[in-house]
C-alpha positions as CSV (number, residue, x, y, z in Angstrom):
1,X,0.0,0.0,0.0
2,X,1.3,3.7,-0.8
3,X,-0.6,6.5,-0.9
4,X,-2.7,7.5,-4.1
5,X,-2.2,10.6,-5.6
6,X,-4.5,12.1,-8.6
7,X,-5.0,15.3,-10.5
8,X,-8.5,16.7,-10.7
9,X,-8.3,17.3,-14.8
10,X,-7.8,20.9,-16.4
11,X,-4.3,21.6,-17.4
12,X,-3.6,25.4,-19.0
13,X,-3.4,25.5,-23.2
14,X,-0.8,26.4,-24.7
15,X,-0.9,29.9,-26.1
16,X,-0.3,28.2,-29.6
17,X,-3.2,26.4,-28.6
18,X,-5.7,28.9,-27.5
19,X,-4.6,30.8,-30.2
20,X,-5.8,28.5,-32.8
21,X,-8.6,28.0,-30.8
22,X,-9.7,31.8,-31.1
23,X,-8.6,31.1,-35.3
24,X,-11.0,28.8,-35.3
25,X,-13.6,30.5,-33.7
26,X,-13.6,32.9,-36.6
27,X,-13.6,30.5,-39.5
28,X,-10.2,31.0,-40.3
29,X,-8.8,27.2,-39.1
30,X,-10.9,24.0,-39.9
31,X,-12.5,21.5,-37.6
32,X,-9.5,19.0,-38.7
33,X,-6.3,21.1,-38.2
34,X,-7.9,22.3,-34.4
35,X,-8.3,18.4,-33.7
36,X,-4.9,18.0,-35.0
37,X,-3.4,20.6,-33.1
38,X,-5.3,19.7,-29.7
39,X,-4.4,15.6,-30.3
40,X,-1.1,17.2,-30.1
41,X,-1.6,18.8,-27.4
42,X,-3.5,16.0,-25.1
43,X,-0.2,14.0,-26.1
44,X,2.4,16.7,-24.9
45,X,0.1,17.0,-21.2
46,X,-0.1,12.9,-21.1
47,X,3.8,12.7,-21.4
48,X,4.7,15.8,-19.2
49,X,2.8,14.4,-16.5
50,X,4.6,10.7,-16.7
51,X,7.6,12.0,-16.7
52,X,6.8,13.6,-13.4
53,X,5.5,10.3,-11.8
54,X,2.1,10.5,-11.7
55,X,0.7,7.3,-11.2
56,X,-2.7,8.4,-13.0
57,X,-2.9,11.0,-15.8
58,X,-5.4,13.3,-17.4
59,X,-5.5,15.0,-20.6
60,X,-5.2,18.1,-19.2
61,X,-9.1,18.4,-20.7
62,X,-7.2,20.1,-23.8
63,X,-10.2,19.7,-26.3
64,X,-12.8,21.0,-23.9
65,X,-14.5,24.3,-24.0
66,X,-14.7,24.3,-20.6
67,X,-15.2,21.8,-17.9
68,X,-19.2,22.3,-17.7
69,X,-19.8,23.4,-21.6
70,X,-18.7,20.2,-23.4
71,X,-21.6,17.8,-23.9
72,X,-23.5,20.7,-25.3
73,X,-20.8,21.9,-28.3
74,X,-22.9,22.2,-31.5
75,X,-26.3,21.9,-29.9
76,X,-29.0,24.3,-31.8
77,X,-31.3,24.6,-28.7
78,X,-29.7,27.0,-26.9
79,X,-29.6,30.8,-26.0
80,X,-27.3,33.2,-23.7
81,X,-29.7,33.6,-21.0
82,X,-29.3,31.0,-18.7
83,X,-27.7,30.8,-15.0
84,X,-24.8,33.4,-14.0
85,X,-22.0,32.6,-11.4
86,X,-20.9,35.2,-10.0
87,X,-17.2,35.2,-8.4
88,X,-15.3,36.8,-5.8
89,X,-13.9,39.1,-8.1
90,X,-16.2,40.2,-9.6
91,X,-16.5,38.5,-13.0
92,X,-18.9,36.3,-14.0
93,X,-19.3,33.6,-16.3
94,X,-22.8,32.5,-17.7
95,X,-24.4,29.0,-18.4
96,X,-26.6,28.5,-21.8
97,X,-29.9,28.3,-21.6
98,X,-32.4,25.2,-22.9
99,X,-34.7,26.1,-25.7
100,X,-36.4,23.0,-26.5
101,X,-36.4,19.5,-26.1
102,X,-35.4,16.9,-26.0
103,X,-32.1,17.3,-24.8
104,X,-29.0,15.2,-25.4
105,X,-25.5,15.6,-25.4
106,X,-24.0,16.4,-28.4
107,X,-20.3,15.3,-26.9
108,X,-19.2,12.6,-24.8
109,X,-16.5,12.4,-22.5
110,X,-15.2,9.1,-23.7
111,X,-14.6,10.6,-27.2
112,X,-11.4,12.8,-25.1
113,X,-10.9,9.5,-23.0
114,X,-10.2,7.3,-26.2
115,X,-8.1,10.3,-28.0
116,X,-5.7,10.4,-25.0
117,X,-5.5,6.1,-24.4
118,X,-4.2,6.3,-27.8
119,X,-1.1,7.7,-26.1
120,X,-0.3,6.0,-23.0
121,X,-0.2,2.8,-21.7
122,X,-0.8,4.6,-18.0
123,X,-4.2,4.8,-16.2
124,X,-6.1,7.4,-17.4
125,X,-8.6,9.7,-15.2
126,X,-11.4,10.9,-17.4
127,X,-13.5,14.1,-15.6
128,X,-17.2,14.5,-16.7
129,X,-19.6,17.5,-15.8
130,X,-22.3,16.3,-12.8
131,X,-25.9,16.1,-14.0
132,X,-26.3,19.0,-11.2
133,X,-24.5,21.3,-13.4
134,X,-26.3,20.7,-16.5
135,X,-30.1,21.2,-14.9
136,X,-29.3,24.5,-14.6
137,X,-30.1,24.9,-18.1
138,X,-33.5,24.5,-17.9
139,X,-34.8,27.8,-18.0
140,X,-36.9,28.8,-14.7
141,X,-40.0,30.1,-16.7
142,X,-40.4,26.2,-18.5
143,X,-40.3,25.0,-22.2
144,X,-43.6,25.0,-23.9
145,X,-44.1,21.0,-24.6
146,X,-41.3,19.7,-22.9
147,X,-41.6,19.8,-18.9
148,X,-39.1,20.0,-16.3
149,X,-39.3,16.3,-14.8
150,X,-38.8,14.9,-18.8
151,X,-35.4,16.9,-19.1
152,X,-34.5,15.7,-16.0
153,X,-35.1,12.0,-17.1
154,X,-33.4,13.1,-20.9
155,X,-30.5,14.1,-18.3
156,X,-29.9,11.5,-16.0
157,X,-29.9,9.0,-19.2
158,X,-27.6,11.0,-20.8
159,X,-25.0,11.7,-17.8
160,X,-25.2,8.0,-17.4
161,X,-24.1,7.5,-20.5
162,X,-21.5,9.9,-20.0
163,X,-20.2,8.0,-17.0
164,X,-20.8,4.4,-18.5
165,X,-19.0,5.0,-21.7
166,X,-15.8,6.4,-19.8
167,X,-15.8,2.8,-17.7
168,X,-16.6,1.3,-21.0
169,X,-13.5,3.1,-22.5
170,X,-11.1,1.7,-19.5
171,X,-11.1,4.9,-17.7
172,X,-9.4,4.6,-14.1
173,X,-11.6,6.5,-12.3
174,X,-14.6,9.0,-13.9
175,X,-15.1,12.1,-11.6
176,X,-18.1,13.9,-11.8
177,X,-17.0,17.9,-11.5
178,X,-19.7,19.0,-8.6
179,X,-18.3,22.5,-7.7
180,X,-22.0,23.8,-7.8
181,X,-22.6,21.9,-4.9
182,X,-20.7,24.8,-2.3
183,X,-22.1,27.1,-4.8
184,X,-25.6,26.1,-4.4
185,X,-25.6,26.8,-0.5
186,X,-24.9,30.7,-1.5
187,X,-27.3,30.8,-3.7
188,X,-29.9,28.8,-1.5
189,X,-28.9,28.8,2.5
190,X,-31.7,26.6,3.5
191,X,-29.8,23.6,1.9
192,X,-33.0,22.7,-0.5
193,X,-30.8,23.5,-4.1
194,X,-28.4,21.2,-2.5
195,X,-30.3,18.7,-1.5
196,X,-32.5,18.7,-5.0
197,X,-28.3,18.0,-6.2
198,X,-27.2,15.8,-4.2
199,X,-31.2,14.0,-5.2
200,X,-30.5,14.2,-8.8
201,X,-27.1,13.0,-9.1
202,X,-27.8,9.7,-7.1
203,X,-30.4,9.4,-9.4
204,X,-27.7,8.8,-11.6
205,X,-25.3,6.9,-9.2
206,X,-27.9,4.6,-8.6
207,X,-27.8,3.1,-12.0
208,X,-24.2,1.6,-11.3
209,X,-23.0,-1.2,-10.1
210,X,-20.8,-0.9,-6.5
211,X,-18.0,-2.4,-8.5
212,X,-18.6,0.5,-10.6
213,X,-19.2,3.1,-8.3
214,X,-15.9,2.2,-6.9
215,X,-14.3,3.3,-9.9
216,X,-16.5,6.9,-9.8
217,X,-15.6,9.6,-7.9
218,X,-16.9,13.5,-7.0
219,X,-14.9,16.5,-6.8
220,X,-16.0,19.7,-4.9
221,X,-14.2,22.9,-4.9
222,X,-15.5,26.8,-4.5
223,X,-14.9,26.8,-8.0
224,X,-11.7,28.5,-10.1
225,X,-11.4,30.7,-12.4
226,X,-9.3,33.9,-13.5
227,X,-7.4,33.4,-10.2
228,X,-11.0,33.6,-8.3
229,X,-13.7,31.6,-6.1
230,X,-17.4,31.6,-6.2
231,X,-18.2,30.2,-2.8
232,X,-15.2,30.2,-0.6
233,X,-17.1,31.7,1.7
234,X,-19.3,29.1,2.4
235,X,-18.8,27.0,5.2
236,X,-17.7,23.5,4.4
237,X,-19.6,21.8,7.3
238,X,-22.7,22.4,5.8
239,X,-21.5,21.0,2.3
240,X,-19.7,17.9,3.3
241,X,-22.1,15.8,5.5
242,X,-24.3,16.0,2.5
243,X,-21.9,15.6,-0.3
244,X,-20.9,12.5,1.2
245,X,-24.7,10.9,0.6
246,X,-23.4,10.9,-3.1
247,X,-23.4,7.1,-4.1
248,X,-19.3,7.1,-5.3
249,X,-16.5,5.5,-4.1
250,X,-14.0,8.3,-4.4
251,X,-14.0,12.3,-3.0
252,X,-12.0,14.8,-4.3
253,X,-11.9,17.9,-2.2
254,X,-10.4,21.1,-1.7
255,X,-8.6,21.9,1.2
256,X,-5.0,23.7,0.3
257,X,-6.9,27.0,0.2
258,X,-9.0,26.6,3.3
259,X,-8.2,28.7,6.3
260,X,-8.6,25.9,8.9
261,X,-7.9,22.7,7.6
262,X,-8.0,20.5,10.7
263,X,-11.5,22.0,11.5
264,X,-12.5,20.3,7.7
265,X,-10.4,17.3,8.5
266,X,-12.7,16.7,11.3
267,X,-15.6,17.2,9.7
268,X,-14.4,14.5,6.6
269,X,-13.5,12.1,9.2
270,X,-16.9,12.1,10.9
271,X,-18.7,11.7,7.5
272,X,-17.1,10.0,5.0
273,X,-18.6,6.7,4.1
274,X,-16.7,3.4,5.9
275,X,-16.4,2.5,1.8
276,X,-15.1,5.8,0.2
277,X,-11.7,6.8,0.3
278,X,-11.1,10.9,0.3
279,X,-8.3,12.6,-1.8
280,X,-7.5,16.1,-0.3
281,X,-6.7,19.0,-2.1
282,X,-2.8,19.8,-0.9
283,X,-1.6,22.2,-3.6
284,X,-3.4,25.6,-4.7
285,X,-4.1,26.3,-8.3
286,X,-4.6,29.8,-7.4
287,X,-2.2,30.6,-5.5
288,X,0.8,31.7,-8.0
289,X,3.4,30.6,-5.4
290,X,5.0,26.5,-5.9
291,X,4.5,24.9,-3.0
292,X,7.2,23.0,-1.9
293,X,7.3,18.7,-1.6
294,X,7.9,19.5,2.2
295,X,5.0,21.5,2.4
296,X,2.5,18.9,1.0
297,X,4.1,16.0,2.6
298,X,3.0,18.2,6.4
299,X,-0.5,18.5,4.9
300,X,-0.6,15.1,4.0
301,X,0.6,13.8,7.8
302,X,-1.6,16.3,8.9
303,X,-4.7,14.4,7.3
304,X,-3.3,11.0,8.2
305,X,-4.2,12.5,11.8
306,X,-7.6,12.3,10.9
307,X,-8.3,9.7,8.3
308,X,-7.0,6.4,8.2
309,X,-4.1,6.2,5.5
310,X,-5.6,3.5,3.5
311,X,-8.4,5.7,2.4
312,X,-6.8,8.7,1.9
313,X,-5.3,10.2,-1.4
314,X,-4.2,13.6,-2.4
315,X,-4.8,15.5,-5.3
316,X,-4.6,19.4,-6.5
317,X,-7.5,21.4,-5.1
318,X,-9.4,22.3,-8.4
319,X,-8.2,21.9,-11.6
320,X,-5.7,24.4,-13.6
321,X,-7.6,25.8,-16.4
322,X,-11.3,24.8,-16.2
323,X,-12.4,27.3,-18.8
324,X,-10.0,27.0,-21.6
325,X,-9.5,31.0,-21.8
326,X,-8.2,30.8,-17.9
327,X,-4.8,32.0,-18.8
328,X,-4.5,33.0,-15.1
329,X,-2.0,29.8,-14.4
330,X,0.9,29.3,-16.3
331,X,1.3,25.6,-18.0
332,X,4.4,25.5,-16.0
333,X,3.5,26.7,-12.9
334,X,0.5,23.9,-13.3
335,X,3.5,21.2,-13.6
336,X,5.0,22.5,-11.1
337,X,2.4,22.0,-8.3
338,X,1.8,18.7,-9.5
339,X,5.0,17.5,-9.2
340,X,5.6,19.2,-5.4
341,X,2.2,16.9,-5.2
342,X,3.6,13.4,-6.7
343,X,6.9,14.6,-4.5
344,X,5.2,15.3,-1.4
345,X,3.1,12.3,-1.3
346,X,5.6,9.6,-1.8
347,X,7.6,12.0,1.4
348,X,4.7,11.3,3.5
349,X,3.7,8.0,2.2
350,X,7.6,7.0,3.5
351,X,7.7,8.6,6.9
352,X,4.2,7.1,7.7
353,X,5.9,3.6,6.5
354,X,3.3,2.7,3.3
């Protein structure tokens, strides 16, 4: 036994990337050079990220939009009005809208899965959007002929889909992003939003095996974006007793950038399910400083004070470049903190002899 260590998913583009991206955009590269360019790309990420150790990779999510906006690239129902999130400072970013029915995912997340198994013989982590995320396109005021409770079905089939073709596809692990879950608690004190959340995306979990949900996991975070938060503010001992109801077998949590990370430790250890095993956040994507190897390894025994080591992990806090225009984080930097993380685990892992 050792102790696991896994990156959430986003990785920052290159800027020859993004700018091709933006050439695109604007007609002026086709659909086949971008693919090119960002198969490329997913291969550079996959072999930066072995040659720093890490026992599971990602592909750095380089064809993405964003982490949230990919099932719905190319879909014709949509319009700019839907949900805002509003962050810390001060900028916003803003979900689609639904239209019309019925809805279906124009993308799935095995499609980037399968592009990046073509270049590794490593396990591969493949991040999907929760279904969570996603109901937030349906538009408060209803669609004429195509009611609330029949999107939500349309969505839970399609999100297990999403999940069930990444196992399919020989993912190690498929994480469902849930960083609207701390959101929702801003946006609804009373818990309901969450709740309704946590409702819907067991609706989902449900549907798998416990062989399979062993091989899911959720990640929550206060989001991350332009160097910025959306609900660090909120207090995680009102998120976590009900985030861990979620039917997986892995959590992924932030906890680098939290001001009192005993007090969360605490709160993990009197919650998380005898059958789940916890991956803590120990390095900051938004904080520009590197943290050192010695630095994670002491928030890594710090944990082990709390949770037993065989069911703990580590992992970055939230991933690098969730939106792919989030040039806040440098692609270095990014490798940087993810190899004090593989450094500082293995530290740990050896003083606590696993």
């Amino acid at each position: 036994m050792t102790i696991s260590t896994e990156p959430i998913g986003s990785i920052p583009r290159s800027s020859a990337l993004l700018a091709a991206i933006a050439e695109h955009a604007e007609g002026r590269l086709s659909d086949a050079d971008l693919k090119k360019l960002q198969d490329e790309a997913t291969a550079e990420t996959l072999a930066r990220l072995e040659e720093l150790g890490c026992p599971v990779l990602v592909d750095g999510e380089q064809a993405k939009p964003s982490f949230a906006t990919y099932p719905l690239t190319g879909l014709k129902t949509l319009d700019g009005g839907g949900a805002v999130i509003p962050f810390a400072d001060g900028h916003t970013r803003q979900l689609p809208s639904l239209t019309a029915g019925p809805f279906r995912y124009q993308v799935r997340a095995d499609t980037y899965l399968r592009d990046a198994l073509r270049h590794t013989s490593k396990p591969v982590k493949q991040a999907v959007i929760a279904p969570s995320a996603l109901s937030l396109l349906y538009p408060a005021g209803g669609i004429d002929g195509y009611a609330r409770e029949v999107f939500l079905e349309d969505l839970v089939n399609e999100a297990e889909a999403d999940i069930r073709g990444c196992l399919d596809a020989g993912a190690h692990t498929v994480q469902l992003d849930f960083t609207e879950g701390r959101l929702s608690l801003k946006l609804d004190p009373s818990g309901g939003l969450l709740d309704d959340f946590v409702a819907l995306n067991n609706r989902v979990l449900d549907r798998f095996s416990a062989e399979e949900r062993a091989r899911i996991g959720v990640h929550t975070c206060p989001g991350g974006d332009l160097d910025s938060t959306h609900s660090l503010d909120v207090d995680y001992a009102g998120l976590l007793p009900k985030l861990f109801q979620l039917k997986a077998g892995k959590f992924y949590v932030q906890l680098a950038s939290e001001a009192d990370p005993d007090r969360v430790l605490a709160v993990i250890a009197d919650h998380l399910p005898s059958d789940a095993k916890v991956f803590i956040g120990v390095t900051d994507p938004i904080d520009p400083r590197v943290e050192t190897a010695e630095e994670v390894r002491d928030r890594v025994l710090a944990a082990a004070r709390h949770i037993p080591v065989d069911r703990l992990g580590t992992t970055d806090d939230c991933g690098f470049s969730p939106f792919a225009d989030d040039t806040s984080t440098s692609r270095e930097t990014a490798f940087a903190k993810i190899a004090a993380r593989v450094q500082g685990t293995a530290l740990a892992a050896k003083e606590l002899g696993v």
